[in-house]
C-alpha positions as CSV (number, residue, x, y, z in Angstrom):
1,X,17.1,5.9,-2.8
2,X,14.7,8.5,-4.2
3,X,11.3,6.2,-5.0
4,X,8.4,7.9,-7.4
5,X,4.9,7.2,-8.0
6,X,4.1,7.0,-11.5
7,X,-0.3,6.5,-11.8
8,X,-0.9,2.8,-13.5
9,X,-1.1,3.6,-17.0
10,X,-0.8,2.0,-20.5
11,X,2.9,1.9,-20.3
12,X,3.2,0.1,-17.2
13,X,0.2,-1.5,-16.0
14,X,1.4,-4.8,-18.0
15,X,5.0,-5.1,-15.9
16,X,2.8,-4.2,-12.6
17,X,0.8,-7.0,-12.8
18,X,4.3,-9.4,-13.2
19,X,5.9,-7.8,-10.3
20,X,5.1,-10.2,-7.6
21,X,5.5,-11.6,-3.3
22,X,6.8,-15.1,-2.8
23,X,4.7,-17.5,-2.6
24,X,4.6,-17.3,1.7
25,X,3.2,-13.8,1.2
26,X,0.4,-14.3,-1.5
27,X,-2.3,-14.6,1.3
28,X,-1.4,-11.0,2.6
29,X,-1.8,-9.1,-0.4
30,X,-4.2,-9.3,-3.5
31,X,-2.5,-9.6,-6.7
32,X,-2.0,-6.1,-8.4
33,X,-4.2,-7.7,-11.5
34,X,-6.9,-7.4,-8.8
35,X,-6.1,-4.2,-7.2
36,X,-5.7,-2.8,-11.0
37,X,-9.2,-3.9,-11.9
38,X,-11.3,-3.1,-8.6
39,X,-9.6,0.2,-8.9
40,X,-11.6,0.7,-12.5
41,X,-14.9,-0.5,-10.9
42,X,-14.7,1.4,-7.7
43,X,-14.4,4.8,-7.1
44,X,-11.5,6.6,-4.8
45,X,-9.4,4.4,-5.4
46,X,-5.9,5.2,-6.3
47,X,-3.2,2.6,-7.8
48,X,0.4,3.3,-7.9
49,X,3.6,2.1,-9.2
50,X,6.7,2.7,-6.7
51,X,9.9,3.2,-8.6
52,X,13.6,3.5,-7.7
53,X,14.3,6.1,-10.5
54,X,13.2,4.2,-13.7
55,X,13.0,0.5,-11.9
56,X,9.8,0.1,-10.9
57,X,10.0,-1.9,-7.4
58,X,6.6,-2.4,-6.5
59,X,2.7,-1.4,-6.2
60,X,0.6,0.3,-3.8
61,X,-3.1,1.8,-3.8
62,X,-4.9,4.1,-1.5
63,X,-8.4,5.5,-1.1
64,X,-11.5,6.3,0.6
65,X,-13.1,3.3,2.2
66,X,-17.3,3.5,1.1
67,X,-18.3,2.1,4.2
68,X,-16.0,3.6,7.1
69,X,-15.4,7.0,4.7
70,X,-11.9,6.7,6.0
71,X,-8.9,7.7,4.1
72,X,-6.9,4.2,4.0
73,X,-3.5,2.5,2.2
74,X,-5.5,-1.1,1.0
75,X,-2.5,-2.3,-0.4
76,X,1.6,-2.0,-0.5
77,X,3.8,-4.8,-2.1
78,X,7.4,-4.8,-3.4
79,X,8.1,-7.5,-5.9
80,X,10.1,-10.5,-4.0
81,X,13.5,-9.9,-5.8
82,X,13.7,-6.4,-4.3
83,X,12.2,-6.7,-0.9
84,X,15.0,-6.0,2.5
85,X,16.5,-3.1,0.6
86,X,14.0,-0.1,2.6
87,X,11.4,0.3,0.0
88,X,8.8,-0.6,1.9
89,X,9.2,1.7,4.6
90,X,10.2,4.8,2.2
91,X,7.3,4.1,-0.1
92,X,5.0,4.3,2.8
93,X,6.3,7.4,4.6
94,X,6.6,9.0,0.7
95,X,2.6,8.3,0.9
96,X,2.5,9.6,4.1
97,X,3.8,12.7,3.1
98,X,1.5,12.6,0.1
99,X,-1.3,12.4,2.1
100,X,-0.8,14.7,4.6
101,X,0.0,17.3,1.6
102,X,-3.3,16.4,-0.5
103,X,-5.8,16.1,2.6
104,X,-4.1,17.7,5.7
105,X,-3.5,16.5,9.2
106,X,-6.1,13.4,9.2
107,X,-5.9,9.9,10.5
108,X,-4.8,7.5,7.4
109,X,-5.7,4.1,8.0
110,X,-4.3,0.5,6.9
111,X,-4.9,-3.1,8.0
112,X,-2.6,-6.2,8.1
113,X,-3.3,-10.1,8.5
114,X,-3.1,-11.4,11.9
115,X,0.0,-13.5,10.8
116,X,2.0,-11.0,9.0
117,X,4.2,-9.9,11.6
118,X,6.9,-8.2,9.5
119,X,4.3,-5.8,8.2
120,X,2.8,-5.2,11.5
121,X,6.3,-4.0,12.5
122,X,7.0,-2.1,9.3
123,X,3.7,-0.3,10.2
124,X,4.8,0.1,13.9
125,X,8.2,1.8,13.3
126,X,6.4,4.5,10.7
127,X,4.1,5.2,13.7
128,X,0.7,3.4,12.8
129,X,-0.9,1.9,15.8
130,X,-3.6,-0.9,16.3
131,X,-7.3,0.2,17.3
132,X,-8.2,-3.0,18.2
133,X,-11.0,-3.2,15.1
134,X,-11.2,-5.8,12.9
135,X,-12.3,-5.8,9.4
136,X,-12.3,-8.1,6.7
137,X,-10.3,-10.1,9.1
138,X,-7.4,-7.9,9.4
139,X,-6.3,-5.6,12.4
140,X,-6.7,-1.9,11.8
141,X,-4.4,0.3,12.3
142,X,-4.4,4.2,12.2
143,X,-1.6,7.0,12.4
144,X,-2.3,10.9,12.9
145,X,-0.7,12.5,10.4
């Protein structure tokens, strides 16, 4: 498995916004329409496609957050036909290492809904640990990178 991220664009923004979670999951994640389109209206924010060489598996976006000023990963799906293969976990340490190569050693932040416990333990075996903060109604959790 060798996953890309390919920047939203023209030629695939359109089979983005069908890749999508079943229908257990759609109250962890906001649809990629969404993530697309606040992406366009607010700044630092970075959208990404996750590809297996030319199959494009799923969607993530990262940024600054305006009101902590912390560097963050605000969203990570892969669509439900392709989820239990390891794209999940290899899309986030590939961010990881882009990251740590684009800003240096900082703490990256993400956050996960009290009831999604398989992302809390995705998160947990890359090495991101709860603070104990809540926002927005998720737990926050940070790794030093």
């Amino acid at each position: 498995m060798d996953l890309i991220f390919k920047i939203v664009d023209k030629e695939n923004w359109e089979r983005c916004v069908d890749l999508s979670v079943s229908e257990e999951q759609k109250d962890y994640v906001a649809s990629n329409w969404y993530s697309i389109l606040q992406s366009k209206f607010e700044e630092e924010l970075y959208p990404l496609c996750i590809y297996d060489e030319e199959l494009m598996v799923g969607f993530l976006m990262y940024g600054l957050d305006p009101d902590t000023k912390r560097m963050e990963m605000c969203r990570l799906m892969i669509d439900q036909k392709l989820q239990g293969k390891g794209y999940g976990e290899m899309a986030i340490i590939k961010l990881l290492d882009l990251i740590r190569e684009r800003y240096g050693k900082i703490k990256f932040y993400t956050s996960v809904e009290p009831n999604n416990i398989v992302a809390e333990k995705l998160y947990e075996s890359i090495g991101f640990r709860k603070t104990g903060e809540i926002m927005w109604d998720e737990e926050v959790m940070v790794i030093q990178l």
